[in-house]
C-alpha positions as CSV (number, residue, x, y, z in Angstrom):
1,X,-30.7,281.4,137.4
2,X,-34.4,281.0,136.1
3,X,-36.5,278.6,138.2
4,X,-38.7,277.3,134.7
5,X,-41.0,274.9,135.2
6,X,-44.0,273.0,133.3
7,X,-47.9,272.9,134.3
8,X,-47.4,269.3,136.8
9,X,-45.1,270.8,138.9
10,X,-46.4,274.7,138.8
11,X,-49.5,272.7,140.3
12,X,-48.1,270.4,142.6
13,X,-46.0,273.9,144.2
14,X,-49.3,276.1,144.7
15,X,-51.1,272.8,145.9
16,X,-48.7,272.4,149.1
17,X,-49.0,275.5,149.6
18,X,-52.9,274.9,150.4
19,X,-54.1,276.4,146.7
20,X,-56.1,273.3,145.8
21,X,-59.3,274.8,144.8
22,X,-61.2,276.3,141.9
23,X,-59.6,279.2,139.4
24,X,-60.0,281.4,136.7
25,X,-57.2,281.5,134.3
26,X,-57.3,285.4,132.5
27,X,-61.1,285.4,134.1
28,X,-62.1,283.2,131.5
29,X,-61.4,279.0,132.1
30,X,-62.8,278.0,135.7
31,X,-62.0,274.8,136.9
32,X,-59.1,272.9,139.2
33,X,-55.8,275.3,139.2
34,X,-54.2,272.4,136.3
35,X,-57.6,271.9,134.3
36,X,-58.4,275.7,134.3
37,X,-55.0,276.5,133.1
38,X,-54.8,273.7,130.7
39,X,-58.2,275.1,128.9
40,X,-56.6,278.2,128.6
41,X,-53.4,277.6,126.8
42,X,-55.4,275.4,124.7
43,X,-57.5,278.1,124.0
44,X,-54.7,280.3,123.5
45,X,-53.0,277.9,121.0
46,X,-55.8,278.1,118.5
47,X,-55.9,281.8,118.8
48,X,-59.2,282.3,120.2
49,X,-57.5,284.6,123.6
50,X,-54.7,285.9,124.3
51,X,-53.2,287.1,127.9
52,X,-54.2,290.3,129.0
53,X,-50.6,290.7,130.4
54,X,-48.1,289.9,127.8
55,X,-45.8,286.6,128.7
56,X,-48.3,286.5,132.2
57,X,-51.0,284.4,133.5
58,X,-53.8,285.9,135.7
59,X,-54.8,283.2,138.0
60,X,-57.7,283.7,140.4
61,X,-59.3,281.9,143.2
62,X,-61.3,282.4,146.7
63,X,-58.6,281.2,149.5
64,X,-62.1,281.8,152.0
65,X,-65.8,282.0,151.3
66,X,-68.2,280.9,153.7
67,X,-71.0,282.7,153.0
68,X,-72.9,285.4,150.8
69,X,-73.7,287.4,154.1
70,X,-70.1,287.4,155.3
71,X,-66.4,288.3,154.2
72,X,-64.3,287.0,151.6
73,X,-60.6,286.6,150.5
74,X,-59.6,286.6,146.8
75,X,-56.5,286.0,146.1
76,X,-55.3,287.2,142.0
77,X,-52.5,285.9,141.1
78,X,-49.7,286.8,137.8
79,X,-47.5,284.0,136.9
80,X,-44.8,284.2,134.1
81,X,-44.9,282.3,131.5
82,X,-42.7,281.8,128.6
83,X,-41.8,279.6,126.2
84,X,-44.2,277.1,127.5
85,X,-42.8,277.4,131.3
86,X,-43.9,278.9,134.1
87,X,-40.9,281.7,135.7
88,X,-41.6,281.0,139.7
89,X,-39.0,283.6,140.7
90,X,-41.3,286.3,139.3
91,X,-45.3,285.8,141.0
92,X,-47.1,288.7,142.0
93,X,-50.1,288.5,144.3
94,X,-53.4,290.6,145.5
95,X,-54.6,289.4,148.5
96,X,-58.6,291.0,149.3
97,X,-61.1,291.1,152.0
98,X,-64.3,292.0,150.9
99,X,-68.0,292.5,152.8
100,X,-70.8,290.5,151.3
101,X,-71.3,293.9,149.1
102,X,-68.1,293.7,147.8
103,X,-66.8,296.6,149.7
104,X,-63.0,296.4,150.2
105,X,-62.2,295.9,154.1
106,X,-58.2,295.3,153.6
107,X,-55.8,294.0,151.2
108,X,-52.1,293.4,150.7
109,X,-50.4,292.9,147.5
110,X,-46.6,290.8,147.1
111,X,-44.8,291.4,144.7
112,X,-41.3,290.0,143.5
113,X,-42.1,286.1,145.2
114,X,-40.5,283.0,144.3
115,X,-41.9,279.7,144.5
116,X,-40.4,279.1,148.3
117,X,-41.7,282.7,149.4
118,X,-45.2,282.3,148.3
119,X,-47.3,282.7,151.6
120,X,-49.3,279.0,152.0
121,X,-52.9,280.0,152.6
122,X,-53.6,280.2,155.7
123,X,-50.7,283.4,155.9
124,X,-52.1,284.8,153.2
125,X,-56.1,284.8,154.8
126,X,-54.1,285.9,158.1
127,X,-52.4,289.2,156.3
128,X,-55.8,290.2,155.4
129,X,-57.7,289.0,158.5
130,X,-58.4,291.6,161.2
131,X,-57.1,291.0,164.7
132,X,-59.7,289.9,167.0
133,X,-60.4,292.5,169.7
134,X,-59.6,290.9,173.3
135,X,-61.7,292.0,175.7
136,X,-61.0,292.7,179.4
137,X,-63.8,291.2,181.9
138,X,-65.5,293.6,183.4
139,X,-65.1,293.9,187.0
140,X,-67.9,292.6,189.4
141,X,-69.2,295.9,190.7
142,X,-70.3,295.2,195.1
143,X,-69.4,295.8,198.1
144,X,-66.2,294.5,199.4
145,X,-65.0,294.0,202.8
């Protein structure tokens, strides 16, 4: 059984998941996740781009920027489409972490999700997120008696 649905409720799923920000759609229409996909197939329709991916939509977004001087998460996404719906039992999914020079510092990719298995944000930053290093008090050095 195919889980097809249209644009509203593609972006009502990824937005309670926590993806409410800004995308590119095929890295060429930026905007809100239904705007930016919206321009696209529009764009598509009169013939002016094409997927890059046949019967797939590259979706992209930060999930965490909070500076040029520190790390990043990118999330890509690939979202079926067909026939004017969108197959959520098919999503694949690059999670990064990058320095501020864009050297890669860990990533995971997902592959085979469904719309109930895609990680809300906050997993997704945490499977690329180092593990903060707990640190044991040093002992007070003196005499004792």
């Amino acid at each position: 059984m195919k889980l097809l649905l249209d644009l509203d409720a593609l972006v009502k799923t990824l937005t309670d998941k926590g993806y409410d920000g800004y995308f590119h759609t095929e890295s060429c229409c930026a905007g809100k996740l239904k705007d930016s996909i919206s321009e696209f197939l529009q764009t598509w329709e009169n013939g002016n781009d094409a997927p890059l991916v046949a019967n797939y939509l590259h979706l992209s977004t930060y999930l965490e920027w909070n500076d040029q001087d520190k790390p990043k998460v990118e999330c890509d996404m690939w979202v079926r489409y067909e026939n004017g719906k969108f197959d959520l039992r098919d999503i694949e999914m690059h999670i990064t972490r990058t320095d501020r020079y864009g050297q890669l510092m860990k990533q995971s990719k997902l592959t085979n999700l469904t719309a109930s298995s895609v990680p809300s944000i906050m997993q997704a930053i945490a499977q690329v997120s180092e593990k903060p290093n707990v640190e044991i008090a040093p002992r007070k050095r003196g005499f004792r008696m």
